[in-house]
Backbone bond lengths (Angstrom), bond angles and torsions (degrees), N, CA, C in turn:
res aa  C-N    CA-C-N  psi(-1)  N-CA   C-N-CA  omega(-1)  CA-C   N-CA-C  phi
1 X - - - 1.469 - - 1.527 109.68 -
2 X 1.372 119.60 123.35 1.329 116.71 162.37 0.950 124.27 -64.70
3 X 1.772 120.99 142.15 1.439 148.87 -157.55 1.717 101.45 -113.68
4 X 1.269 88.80 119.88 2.064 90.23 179.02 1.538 91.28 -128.42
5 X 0.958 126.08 150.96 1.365 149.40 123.32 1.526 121.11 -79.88
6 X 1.865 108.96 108.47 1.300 132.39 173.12 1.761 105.48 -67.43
7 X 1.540 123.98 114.80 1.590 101.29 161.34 1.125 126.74 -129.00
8 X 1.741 142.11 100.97 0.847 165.34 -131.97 1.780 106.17 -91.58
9 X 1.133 110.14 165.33 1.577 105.05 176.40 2.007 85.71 -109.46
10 X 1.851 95.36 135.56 1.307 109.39 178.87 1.979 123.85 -41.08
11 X 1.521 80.40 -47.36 1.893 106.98 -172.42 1.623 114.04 -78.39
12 X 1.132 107.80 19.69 1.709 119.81 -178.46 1.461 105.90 -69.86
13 X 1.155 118.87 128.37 1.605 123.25 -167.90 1.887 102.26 -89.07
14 X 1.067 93.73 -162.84 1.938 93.44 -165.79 1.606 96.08 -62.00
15 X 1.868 113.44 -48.43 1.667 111.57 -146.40 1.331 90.13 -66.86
16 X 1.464 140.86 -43.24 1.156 147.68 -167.80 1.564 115.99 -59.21
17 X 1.028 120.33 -49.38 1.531 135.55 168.12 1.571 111.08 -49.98
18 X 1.496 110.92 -42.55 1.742 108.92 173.69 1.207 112.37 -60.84
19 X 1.853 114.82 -39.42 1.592 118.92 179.31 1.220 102.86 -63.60
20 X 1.326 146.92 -12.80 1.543 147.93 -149.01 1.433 93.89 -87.98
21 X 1.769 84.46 -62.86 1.676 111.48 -171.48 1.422 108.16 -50.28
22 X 0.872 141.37 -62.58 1.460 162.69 174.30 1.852 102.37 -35.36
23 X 1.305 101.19 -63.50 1.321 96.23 -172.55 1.844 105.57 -59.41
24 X 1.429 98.04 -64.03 1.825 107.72 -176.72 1.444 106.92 -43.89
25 X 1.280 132.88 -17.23 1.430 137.96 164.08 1.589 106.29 -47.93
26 X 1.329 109.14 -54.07 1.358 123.32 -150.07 1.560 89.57 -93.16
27 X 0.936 129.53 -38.76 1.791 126.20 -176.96 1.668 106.02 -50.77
28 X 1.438 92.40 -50.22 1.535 123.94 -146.61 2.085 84.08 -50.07
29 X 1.323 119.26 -65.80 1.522 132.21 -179.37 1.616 115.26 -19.08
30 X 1.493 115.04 -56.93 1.266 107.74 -177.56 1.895 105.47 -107.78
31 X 1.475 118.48 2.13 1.528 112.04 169.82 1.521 111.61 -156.85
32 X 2.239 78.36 176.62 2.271 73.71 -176.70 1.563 92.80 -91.63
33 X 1.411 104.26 137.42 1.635 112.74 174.60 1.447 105.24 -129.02
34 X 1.321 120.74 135.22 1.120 138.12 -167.13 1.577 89.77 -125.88
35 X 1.868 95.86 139.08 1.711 93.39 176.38 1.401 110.02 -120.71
36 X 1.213 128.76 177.37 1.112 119.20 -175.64 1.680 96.97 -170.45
37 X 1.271 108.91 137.53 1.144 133.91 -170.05 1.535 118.07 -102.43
38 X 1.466 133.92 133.90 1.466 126.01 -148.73 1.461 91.82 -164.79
39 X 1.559 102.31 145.76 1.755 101.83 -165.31 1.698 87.19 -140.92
40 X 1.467 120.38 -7.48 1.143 106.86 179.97 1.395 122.37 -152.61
41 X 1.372 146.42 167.89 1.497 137.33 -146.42 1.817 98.31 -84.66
42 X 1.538 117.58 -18.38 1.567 105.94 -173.35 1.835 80.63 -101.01
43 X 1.134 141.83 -32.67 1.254 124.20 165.98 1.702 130.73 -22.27
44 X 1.526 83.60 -52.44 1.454 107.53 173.10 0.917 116.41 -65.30
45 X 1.591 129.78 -91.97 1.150 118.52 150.72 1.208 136.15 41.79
46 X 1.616 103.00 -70.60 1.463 127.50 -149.15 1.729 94.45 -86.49
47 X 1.083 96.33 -41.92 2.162 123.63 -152.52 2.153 72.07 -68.23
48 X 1.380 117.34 -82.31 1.193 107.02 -176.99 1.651 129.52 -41.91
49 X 0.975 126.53 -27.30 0.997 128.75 168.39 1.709 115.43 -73.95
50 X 1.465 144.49 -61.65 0.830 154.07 164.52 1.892 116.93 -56.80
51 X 1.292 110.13 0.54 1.112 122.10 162.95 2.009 111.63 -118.16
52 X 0.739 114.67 39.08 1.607 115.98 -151.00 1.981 85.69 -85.94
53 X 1.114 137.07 14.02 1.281 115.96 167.72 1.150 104.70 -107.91
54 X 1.225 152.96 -11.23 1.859 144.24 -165.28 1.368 93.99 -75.71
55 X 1.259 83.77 166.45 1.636 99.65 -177.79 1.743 100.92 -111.53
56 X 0.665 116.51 6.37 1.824 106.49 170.40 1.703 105.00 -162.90
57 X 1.249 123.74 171.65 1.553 143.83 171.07 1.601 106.21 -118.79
58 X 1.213 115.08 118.86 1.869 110.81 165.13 1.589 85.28 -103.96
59 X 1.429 102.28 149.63 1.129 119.54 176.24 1.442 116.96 -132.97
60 X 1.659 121.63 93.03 1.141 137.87 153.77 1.642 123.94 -36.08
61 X 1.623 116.42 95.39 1.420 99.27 -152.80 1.181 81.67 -174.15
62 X 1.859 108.18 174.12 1.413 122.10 151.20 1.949 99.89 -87.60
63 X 1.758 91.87 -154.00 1.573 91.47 162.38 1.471 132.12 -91.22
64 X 1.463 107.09 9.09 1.524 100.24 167.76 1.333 117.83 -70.46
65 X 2.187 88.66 -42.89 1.721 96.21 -173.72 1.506 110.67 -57.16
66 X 1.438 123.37 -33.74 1.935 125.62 173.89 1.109 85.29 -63.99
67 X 1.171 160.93 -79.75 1.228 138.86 -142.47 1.597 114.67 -47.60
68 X 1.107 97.47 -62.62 1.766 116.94 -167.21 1.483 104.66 -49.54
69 X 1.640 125.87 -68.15 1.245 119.72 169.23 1.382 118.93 -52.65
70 X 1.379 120.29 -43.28 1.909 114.07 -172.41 1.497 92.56 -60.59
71 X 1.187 123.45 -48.83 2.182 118.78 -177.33 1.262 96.64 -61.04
72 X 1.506 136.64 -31.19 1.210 134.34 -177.89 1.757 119.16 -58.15
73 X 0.990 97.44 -44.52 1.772 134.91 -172.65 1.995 85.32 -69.86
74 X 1.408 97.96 -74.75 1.630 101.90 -164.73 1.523 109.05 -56.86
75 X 1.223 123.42 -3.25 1.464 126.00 -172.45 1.181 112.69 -82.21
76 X 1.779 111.21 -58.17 1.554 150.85 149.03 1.672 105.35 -19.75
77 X 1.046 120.16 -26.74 1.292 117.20 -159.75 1.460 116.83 67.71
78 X 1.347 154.23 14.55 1.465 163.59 -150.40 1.327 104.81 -134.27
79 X 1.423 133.79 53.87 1.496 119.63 -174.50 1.742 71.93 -116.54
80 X 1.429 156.19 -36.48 1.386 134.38 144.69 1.724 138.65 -26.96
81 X 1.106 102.18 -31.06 1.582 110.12 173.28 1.228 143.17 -106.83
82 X 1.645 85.62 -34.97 1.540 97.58 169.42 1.668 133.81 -90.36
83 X 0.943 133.74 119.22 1.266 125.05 -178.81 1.510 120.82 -94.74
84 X 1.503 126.71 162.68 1.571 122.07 -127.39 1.688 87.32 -160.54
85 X 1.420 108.37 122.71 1.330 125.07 -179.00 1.458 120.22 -136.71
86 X 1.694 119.42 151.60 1.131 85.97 -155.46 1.740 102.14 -145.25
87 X 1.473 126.71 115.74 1.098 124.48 -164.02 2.222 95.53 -98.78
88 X 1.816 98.99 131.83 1.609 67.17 -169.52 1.668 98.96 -109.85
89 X 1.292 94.47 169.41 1.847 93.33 -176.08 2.011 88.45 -156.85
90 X 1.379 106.80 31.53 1.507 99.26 164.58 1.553 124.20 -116.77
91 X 1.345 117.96 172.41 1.857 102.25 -168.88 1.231 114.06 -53.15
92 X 1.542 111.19 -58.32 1.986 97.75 -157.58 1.969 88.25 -85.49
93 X 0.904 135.96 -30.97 1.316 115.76 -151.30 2.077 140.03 23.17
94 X 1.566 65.74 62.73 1.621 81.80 -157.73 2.013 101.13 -75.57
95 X 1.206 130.91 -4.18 1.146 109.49 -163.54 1.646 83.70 -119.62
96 X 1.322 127.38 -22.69 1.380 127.54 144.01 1.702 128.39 -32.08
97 X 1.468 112.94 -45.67 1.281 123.64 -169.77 2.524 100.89 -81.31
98 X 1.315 100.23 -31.23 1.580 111.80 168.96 1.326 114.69 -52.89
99 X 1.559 116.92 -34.04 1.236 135.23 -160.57 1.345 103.30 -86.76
100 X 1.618 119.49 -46.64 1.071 139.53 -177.03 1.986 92.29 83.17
101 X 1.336 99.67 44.97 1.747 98.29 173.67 1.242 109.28 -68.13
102 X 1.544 132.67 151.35 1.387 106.63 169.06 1.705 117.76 -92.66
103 X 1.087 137.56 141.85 1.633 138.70 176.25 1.264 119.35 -41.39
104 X 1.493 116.63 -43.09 0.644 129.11 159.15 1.937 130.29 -19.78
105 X 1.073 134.33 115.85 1.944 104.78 -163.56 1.327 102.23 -104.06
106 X 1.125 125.34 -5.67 1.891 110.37 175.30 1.254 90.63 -100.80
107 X 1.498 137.42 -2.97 1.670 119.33 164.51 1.231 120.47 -97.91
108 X 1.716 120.14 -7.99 0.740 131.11 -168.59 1.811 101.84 -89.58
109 X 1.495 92.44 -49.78 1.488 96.23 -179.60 2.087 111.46 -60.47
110 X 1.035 96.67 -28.87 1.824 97.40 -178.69 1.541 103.22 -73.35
111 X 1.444 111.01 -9.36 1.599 98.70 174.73 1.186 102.93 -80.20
112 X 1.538 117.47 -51.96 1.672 101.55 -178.22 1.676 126.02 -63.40
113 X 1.304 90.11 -20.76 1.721 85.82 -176.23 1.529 99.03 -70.65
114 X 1.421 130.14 -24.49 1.320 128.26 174.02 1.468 118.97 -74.14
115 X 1.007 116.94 4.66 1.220 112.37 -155.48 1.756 115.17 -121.08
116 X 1.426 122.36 129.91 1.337 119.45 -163.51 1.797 106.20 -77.07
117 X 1.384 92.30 -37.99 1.641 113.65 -174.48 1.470 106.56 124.42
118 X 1.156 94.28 170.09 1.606 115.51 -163.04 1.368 114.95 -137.46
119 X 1.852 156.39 86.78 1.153 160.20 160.95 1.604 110.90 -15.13
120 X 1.402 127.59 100.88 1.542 139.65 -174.29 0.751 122.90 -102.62
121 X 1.807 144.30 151.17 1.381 112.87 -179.54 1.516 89.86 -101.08
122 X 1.308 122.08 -175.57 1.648 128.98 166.23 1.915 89.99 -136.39
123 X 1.650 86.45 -179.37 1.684 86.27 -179.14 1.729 97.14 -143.29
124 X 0.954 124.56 131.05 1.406 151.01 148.44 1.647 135.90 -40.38
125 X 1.589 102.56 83.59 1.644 96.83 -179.90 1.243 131.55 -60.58
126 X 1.476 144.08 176.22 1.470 138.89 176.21 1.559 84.17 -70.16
127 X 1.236 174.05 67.14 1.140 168.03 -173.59 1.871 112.39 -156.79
128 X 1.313 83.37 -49.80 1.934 105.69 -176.80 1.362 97.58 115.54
129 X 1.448 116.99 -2.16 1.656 97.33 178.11 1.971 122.10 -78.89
130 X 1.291 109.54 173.02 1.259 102.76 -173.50 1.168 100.82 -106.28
131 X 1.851 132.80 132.82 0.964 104.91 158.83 1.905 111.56 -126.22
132 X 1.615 100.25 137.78 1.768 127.06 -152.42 1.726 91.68 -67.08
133 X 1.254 115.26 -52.51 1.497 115.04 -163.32 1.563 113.31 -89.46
134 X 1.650 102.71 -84.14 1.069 135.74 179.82 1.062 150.74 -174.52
135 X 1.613 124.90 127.45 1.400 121.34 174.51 1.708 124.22 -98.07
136 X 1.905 87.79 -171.89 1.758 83.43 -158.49 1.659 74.34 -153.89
137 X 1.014 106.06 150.08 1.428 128.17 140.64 1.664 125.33 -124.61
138 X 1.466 125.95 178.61 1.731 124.40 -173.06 1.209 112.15 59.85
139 X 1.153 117.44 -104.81 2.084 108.66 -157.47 1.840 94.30 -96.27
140 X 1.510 114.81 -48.57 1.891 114.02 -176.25 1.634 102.15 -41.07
141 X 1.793 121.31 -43.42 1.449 105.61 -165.83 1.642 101.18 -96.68
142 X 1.125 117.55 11.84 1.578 122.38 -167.54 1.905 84.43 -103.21
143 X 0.931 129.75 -29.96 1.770 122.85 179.53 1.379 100.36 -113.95
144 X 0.848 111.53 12.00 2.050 103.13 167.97 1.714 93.15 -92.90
145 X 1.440 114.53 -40.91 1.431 102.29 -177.26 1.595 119.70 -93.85
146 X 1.428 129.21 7.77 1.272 141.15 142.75 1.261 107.62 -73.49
147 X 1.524 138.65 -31.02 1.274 131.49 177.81 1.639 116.04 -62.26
148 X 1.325 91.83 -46.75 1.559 106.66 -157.45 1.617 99.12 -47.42
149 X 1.401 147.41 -51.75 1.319 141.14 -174.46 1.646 100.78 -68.66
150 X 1.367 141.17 1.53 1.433 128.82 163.13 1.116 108.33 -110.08
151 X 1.370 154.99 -20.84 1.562 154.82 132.26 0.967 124.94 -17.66
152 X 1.135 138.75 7.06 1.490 137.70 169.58 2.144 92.55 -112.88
153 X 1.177 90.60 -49.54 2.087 88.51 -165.03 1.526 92.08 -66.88
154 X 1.578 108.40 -71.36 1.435 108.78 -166.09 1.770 132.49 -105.65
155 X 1.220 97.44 47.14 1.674 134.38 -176.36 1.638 94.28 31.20
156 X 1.603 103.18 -123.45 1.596 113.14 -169.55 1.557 107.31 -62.36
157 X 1.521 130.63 -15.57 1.091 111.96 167.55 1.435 132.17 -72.10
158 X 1.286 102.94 -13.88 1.202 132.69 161.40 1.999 117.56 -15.66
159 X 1.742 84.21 -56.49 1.562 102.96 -160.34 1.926 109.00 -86.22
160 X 1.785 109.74 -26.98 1.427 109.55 136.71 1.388 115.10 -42.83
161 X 1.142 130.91 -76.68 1.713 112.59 -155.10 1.689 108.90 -57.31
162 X 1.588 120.86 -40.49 1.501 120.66 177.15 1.593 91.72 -52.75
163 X 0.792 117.17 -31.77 2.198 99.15 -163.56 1.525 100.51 -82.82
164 X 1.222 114.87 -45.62 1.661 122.71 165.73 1.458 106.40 -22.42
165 X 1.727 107.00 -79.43 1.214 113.27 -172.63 1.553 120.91 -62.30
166 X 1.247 115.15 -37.10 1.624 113.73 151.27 1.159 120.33 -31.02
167 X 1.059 129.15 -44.26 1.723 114.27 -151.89 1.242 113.23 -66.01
168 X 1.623 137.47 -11.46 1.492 114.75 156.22 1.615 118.99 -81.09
169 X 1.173 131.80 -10.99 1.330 133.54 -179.35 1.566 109.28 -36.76
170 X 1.313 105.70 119.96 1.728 118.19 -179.37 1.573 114.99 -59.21
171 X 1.310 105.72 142.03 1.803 99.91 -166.02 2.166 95.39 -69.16
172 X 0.724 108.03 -178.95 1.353 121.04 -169.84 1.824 113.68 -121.16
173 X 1.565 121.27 108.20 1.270 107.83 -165.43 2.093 100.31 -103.29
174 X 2.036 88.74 122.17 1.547 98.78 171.57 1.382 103.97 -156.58
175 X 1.362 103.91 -168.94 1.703 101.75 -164.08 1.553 85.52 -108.83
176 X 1.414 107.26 173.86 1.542 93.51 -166.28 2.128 69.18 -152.43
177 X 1.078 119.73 147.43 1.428 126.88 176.01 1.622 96.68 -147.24
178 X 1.658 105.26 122.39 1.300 113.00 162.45 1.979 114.61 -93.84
179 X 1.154 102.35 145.34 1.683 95.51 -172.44 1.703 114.00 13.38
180 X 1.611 92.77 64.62 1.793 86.50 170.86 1.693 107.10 101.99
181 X 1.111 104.15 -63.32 1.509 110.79 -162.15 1.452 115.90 -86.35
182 X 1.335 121.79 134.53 1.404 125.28 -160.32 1.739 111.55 -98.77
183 X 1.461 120.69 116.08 1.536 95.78 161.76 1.242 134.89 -115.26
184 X 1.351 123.99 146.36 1.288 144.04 -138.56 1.248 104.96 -121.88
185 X 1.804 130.13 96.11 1.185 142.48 148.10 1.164 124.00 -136.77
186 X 1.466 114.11 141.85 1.536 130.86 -149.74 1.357 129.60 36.40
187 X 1.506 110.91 48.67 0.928 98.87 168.39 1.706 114.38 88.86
188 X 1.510 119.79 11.99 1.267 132.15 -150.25 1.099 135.73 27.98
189 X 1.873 117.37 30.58 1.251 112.18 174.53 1.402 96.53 -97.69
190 X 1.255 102.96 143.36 2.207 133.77 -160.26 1.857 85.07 -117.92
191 X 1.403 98.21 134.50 1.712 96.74 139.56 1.393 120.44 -109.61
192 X 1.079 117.28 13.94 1.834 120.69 168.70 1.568 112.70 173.98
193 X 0.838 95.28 141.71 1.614 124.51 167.49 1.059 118.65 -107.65
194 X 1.715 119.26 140.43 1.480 96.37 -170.68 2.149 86.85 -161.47
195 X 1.081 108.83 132.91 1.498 119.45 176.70 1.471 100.85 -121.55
196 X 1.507 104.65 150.40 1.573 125.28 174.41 0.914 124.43 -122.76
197 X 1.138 134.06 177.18 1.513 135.03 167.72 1.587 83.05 -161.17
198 X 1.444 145.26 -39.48 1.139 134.62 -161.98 1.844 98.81 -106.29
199 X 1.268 129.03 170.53 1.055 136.45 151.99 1.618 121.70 -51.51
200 X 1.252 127.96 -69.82 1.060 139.19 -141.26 1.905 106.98 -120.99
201 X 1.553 117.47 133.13 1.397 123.95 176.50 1.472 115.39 -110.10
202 X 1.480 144.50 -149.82 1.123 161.15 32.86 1.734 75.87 138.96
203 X 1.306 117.05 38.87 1.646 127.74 161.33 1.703 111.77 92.48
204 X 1.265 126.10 1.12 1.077 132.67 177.30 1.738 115.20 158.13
205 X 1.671 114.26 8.33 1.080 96.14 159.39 1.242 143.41 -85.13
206 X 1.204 125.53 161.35 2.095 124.47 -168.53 1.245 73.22 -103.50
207 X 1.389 109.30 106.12 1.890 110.54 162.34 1.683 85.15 -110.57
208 X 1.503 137.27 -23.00 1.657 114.19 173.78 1.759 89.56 -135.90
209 X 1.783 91.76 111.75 1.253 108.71 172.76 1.688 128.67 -62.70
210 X 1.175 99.07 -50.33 1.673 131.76 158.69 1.479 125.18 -51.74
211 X 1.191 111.98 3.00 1.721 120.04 -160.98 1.650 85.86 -73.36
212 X 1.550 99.19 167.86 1.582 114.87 173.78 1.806 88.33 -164.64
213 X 1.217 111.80 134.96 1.529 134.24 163.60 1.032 132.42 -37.71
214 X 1.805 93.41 -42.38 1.694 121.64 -156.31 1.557 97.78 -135.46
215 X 1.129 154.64 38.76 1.390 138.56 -162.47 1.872 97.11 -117.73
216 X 1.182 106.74 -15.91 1.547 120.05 164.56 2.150 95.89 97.72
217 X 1.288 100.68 7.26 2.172 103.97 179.33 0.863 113.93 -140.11
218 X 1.020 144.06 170.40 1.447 139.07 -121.49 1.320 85.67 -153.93
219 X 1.572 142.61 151.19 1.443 143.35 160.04 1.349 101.75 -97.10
220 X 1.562 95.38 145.15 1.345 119.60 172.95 1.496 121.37 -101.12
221 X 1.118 105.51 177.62 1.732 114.28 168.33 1.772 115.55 154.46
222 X 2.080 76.88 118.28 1.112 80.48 -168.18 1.769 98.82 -119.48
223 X 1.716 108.07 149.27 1.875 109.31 -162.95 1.719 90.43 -117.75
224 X 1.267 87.00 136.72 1.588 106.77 152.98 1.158 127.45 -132.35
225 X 1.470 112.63 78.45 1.552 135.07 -175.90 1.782 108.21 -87.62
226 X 0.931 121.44 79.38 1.692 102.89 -158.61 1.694 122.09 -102.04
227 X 1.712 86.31 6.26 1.793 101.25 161.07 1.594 108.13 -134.81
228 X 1.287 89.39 177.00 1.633 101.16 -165.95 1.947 96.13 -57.59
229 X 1.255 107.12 -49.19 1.434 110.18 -178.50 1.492 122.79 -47.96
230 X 1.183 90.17 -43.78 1.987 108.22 170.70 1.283 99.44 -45.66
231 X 1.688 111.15 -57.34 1.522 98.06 -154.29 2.059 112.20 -98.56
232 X 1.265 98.00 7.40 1.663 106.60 156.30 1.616 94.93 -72.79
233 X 1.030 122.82 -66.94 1.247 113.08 -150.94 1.507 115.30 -75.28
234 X 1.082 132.08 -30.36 1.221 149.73 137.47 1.742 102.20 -10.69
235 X 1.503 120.26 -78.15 1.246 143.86 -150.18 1.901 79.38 -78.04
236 X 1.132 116.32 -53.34 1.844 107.74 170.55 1.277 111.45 -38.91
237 X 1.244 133.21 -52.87 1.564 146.44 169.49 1.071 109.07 -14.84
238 X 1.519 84.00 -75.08 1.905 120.20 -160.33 1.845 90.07 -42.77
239 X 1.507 109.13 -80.93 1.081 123.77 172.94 1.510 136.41 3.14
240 X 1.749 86.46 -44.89 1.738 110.66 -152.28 1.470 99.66 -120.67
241 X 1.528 130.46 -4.09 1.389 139.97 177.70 1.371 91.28 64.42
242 X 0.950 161.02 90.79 1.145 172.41 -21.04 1.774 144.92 41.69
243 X 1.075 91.00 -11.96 1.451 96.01 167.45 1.459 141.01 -51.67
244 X 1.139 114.86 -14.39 1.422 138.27 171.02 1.242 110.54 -88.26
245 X 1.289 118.61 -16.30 1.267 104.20 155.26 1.739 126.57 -112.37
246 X 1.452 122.86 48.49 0.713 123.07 -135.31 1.969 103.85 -136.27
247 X 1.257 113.42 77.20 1.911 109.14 -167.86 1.446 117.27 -8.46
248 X 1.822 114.27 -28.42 1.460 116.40 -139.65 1.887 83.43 -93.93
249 X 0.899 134.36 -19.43 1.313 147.76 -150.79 1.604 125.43 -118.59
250 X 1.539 117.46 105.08 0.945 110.44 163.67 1.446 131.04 -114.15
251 X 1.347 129.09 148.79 1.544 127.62 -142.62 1.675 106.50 179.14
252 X 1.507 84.43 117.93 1.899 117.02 -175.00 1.081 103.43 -136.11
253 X 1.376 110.20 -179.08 1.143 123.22 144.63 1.136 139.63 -134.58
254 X 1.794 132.31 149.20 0.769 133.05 -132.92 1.689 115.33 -147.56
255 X 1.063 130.10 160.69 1.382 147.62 172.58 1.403 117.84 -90.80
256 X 1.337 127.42 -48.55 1.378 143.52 -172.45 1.865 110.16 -126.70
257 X 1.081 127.86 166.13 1.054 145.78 175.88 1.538 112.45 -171.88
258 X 1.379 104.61 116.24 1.797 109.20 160.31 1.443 112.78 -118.83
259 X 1.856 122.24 155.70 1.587 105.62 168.61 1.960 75.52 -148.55
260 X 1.697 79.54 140.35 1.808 93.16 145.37 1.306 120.47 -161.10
261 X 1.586 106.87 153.68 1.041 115.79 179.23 1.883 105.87 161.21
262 X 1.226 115.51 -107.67 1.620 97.59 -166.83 1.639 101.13 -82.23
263 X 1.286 102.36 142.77 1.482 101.69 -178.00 1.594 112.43 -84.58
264 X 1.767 98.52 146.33 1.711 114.81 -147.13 1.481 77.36 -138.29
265 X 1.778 102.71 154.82 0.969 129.28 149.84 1.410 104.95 -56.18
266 X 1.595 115.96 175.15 1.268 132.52 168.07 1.552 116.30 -164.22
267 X 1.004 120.80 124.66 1.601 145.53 -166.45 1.725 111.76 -102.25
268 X 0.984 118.84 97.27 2.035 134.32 -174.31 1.226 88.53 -131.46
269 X 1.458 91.33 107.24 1.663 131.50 176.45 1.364 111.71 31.09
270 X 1.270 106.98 55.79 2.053 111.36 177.29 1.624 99.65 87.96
271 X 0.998 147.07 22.94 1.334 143.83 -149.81 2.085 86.92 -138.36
272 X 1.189 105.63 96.16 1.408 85.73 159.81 1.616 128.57 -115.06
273 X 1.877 113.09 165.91 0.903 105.38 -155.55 1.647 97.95 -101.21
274 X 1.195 114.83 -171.20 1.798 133.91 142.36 1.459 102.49 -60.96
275 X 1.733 104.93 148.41 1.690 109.23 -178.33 1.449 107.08 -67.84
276 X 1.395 123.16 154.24 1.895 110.67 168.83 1.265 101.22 -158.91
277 X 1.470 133.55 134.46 1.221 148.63 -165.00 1.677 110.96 -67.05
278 X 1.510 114.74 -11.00 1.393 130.54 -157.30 1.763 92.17 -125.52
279 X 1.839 108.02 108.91 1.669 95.26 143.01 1.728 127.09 -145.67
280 X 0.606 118.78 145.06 1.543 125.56 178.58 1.180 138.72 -116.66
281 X 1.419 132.44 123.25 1.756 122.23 167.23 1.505 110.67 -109.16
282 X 1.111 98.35 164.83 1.709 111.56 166.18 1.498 103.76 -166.59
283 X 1.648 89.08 153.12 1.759 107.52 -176.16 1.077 119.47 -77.23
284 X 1.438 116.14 151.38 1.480 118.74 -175.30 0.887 92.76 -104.00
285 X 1.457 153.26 99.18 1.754 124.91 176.35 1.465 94.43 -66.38
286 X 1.578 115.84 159.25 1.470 149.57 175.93 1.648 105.10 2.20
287 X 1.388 99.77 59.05 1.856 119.26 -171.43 1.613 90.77 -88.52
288 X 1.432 147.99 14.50 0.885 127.73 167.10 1.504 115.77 -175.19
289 X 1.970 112.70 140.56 0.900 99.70 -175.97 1.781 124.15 -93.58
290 X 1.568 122.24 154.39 1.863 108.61 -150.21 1.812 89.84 -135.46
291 X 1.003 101.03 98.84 1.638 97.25 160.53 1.372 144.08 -76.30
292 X 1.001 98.51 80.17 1.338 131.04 -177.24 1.588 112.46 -133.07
């Protein structure tokens, strides 16, 4: 019988706890699952370590909570053994919606119990952290943290009003080099940077249409909106899946990514950072196994 460890976020209010219940119902049928509840990064930590025989983690969460355990996992050294499932119950559930998981948590949970696993890539910050979905630097991590105080009342709309209030944020001048090669417009002032590994951001947007899980590169996209008009129309793009065709926008894909120059916040999967003049990704090819 397969062995999971369920891990819940500590601060889960009553409605959330029924989705818990509900899902661990459905685990419970084909394995022994033990849950465990964690409010903080040595919490975690701890829960993996003192659980060190299961063979997988479901993680009851949005994508911060995947974040936190998969860095948890990659810390551990176990992003080879352990496999990582994922029932979601957070606002955007944006790397949920790639999956095509359903929201649902007793359907969500019967996917993983169905499920053998699937080889994923993850991607690698200048830090060592992993990040599962996606990051952003310039205006994406400049309205993830205007969002964050409307995400609790008015969920994914939430991440509209942070971009609202963004839209004067000054573009940011650095060099930005994809695998090696540097590109050079205006002068290298960027209003965002933005890497994927998942399709979809900011609660249901396709900010990387082209994404793949498993393709072993990561999508890029980089905007140079550098007036308010730029970045209406830009945000029309977004809207209209269209961005690829779009002057203001450039977008590949890629293996590596470095940028420096003025130090920026940075946003890995809802997780934001302190500004820092230094950032980096790199691919994990198929660094983890995802039941789904």
């Amino acid at each position: 019988m397969r062995r999971l460890l369920a891990i819940t976020n500590a601060s889960a209010g009553t409605s959330t706890s029924a989705s818990i219940e509900s899902g661990v119902e459905v685990l419970r049928r084909d394995a022994a699952v033990e849950v465990v509840a964690t409010g903080s990064l040595d919490e975690l930590d701890a829960a993996l370590a003192e659980h060190s025989e299961v063979d997988a983690v479901v993680v009851f969460g949005g994508d911060g909570s995947l974040h936190a355990v998969i860095d948890a996992i990659h810390r551990a050294g176990r992003l080879d053994d352990l496999a990582v499932g994922l029932v979601p119950l957070g606002t955007g559930n944006d790397f949920a919606r790639t999956l095509d998981i359903p929201l649902d948590p007793a359907r969500a949970a019967e996917r993983v119990s169905g499920s053998e696993g699937r080889r994923i890539d993850l991607l690698e910050d200048f830090g060592g952290a992993v990040v599962v979905n996606a990051a952003s630097i310039g205006l994406g991590a400049e309205a993830a943290v205007r969002a964050k105080r409307y995400k609790e009342r008015w969920g994914p709309f939430g991440y509209v009003i942070g971009a609202a209030k963004s839209a004067f944020v000054p573009d940011a001048k650095v060099e930005v080099r994809i695998d090696g090669r540097p590109i050079r417009r205006r002068h290298g002032h960027i209003t965002q940077l933005s890497v994927g590994n998942g399709r979809f951001v900011g609660g249901g947007t396709e900010l990387f249409p082209t994404a793949e899980i498993d393709d072993g590169q990561m999508d890029v996209q980089a905007v140079f909106a550098h007036t308010l008009a730029g970045r209406a129309a830009y945000v029309v793009r977004l809207l209209t899946r269209t961005t690829d065709e779009s002057p203001l926008v450039h977008y590949e894909r890629a293996q590596r990514v470095e940028v420096h120059g003025d130090g920026l916040r940075c946003t890995s999967d809802g997780e934001i950072s302190d500004p820092c003049p230094d950032h980096s990704w790199k691919v994990l090819p198929g660094a983890l196994t995802f039941l789904a």
